[in-house]
N, C-alpha and C positions, 0 to 999 in steps of 0.2 A: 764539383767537377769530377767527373770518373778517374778513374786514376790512368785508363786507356787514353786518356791526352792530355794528361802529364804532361809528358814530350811526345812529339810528334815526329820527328826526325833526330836522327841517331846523331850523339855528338862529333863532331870531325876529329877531335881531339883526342878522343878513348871509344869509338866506337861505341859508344850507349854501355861500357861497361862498367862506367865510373872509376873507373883505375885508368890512369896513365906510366907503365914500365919505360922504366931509364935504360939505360945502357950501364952498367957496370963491370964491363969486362967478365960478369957470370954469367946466371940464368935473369937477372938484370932486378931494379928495386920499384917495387910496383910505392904510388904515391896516389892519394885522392884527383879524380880530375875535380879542374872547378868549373865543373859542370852540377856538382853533389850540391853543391851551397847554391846553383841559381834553379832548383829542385826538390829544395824544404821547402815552401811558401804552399806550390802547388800540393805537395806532396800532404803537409798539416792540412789544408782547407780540404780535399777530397776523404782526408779520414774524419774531419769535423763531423761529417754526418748533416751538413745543413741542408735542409730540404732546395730542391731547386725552384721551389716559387720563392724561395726568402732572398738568393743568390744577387742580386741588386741591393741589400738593405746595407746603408748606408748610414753614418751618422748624421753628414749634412743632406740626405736626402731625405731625412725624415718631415713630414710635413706639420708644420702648426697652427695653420689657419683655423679659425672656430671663431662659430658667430658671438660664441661667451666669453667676456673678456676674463674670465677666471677661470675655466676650460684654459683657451689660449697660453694664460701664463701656468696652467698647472703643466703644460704640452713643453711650453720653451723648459723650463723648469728640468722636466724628465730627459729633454734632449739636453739641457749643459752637463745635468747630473751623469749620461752617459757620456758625455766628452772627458770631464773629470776624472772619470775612474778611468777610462780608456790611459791618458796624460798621467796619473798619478800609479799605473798598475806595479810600474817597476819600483822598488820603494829605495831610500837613500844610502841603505844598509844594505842593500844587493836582495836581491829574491823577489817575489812578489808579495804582494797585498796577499791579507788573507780573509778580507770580509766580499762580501758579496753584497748585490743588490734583489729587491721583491717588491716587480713595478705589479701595480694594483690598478685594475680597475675594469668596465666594462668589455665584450667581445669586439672585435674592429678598431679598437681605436690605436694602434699602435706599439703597443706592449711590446709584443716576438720581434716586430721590426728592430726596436733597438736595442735586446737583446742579443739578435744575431748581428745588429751591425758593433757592439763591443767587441763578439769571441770574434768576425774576421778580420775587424783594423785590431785587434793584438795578435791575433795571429801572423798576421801580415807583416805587423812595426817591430815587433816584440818576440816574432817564433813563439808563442807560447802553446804547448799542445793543448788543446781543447776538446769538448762534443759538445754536442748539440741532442740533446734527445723530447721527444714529445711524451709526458708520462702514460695516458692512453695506447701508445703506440708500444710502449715500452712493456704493458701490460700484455697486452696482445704478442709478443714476439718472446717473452719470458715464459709466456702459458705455452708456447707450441713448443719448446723442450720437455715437454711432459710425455711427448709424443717419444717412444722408443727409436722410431728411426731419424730423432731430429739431427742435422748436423751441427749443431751447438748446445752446448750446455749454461744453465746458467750461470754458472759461472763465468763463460767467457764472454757472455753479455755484461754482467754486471761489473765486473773487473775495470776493464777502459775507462767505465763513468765514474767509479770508485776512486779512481787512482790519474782521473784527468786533472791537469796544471788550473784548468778551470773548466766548467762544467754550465750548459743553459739548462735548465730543466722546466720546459715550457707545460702549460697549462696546469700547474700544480693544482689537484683538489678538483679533478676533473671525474675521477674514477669511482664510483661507487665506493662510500668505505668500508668494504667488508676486511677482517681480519686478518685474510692474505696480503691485500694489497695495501693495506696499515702495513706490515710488515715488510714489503717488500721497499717500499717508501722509507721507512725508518733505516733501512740497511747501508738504504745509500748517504740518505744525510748524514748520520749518527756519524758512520763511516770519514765524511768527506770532514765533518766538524773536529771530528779528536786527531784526524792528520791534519788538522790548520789549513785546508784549500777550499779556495773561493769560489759560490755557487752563485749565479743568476737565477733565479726564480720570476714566472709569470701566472698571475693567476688573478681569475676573475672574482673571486670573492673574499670580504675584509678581514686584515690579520685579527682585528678586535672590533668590537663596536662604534661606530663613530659616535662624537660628541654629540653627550644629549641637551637640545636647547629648549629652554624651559616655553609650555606653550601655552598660550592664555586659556582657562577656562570658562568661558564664561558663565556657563550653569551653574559652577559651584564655587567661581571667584577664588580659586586659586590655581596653582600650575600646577600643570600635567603634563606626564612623560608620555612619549611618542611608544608605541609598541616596538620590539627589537626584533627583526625578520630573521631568523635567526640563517634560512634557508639561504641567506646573502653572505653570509660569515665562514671562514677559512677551518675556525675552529674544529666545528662537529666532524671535519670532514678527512684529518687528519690528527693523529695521538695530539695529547696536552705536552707531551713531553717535548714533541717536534716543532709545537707553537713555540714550546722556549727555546729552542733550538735556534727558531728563526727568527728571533729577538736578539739573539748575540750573532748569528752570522750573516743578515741583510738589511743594509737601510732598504726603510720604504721608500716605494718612489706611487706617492700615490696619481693617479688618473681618474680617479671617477668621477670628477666632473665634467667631465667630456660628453657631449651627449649623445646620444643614441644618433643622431642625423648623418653623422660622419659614417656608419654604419649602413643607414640606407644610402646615403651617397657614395659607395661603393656598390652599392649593391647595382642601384640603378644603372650605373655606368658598367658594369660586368654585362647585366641587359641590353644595354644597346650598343656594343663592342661589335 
């Protein structure tokens, strides 16, 4: 939401200044209107940063149909898990959680949706400040401060994600890894892990190699292992140190058995819209 309609019409109350002044016989005792408190909601979601095609994503609108009945359950599975954390973020001892979640699995099948639908039902239930940032995009908007007349520094890009109450950081392991942007990756994790705040993570490739099942040979009558893609794997594409990182800060929430059709059947239907 821009922040240009926020509000829309000025409060009757305090004139859109958010102070309402009393009378006290001085120059008079200015006090908050409450107008300020029905003005954080709006105000946390439009600095979220969430792109406005996600701006619908919902928890219960999440969809689970799939013609595999192990898809299916992997799908209900990731949407309770996002219920879960959403219901359990505040914790018993006051403050919030400090783990996070790294839903896993192919493009299209729902990953970012419910990520974004966790940061704005707690932002929403919870006030809890948040962003939202795509790591791609993020690369792309940190390189144009290199630029002398840029109007931001990296620094005040990377600060807000740094120091957010929670944080999405969608398509992890997206970006080529070259040693910059290893680096500029590590700054924020590292960062986000030793202050104890919770990261969502999205990404299409495996934190580790999946389970190898042993596969009949029949040429030489005993089991053989399946080759390991390596090009599927989260690892190579990000530091080793940052894999441990994201061992102690996100449950998995794996999807990759979803299949590729939920993909074209968006696709399709985008076509004939």
């Amino acid at each position: 939401m821009p922040a240009s309609e926020v509000e829309k019409e000025p409060c009757s109350r305090c004139g859109g200044r958010g102070w309402v002044v009393s009378a006290d016989g001085g120059a008079g005792t200015a006090r908050p209107c409450s107008c300020r408190a029905a003005q954080v909601v709006p105000r946390l979601l439009a600095a979220a940063g969430v792109p406005e095609r996600y701006g619908h994503c919902k928890i219960a609108n999440f969809r689970v149909a799939d013609d595999s009945a192990s898809a299916r359950d992997q799908l209900i599975r990731a949407r309770d898990t996002a219920r879960l954390y959403v219901d359990d973020f505040l914790q018993p001892e006051g403050g919030f959680r400090e783990s996070g979640l790294l839903f896993i699995g192919p493009p299209g099948i729902g990953k970012t949706h419910l990520a974004v639908a966790i940061l704005v039902e707690l932002i929403e239930q919870k006030r809890v400040r948040g962003r939202f940032v795509e790591f791609t995009s993020l690369v792309h908007q940190i390189q144009s401060t290199f630029d002398p007349g840029s109007p931001e520094s990296k620094r005040e890009i990377l600060d807000p994600l740094t120091g957010a109450e929670l944080l999405v950081l969608d398509e992890l392991g997206s970006q080529q890894p070259t040693p910059w942007v290893r680096d500029v990756l590590y700054l924020i994790v590292n960062q986000r892990y030793t202050r104890r705040l919770p990261t969502i993570f999205t990404t299409n490739y495996r934190l580790q190699p999946p389970p190898v099942k042993a596969v009949a040979s029949l040429d030489r009558g005993r089991d053989a292992e399946p080759p390991i893609d390596e090009a599927k794997l989260l690892a190579p594409r990000i530091s080793a140190m940052l894999v441990s990182r994201l061992y102690e800060m996100a449950q998995p929430v794996d999807m990759s058995a979803v299949g590729d059709h939920r993909f074209f059947y968006k696709s399709h239907k985008a076509r004939t819209l």
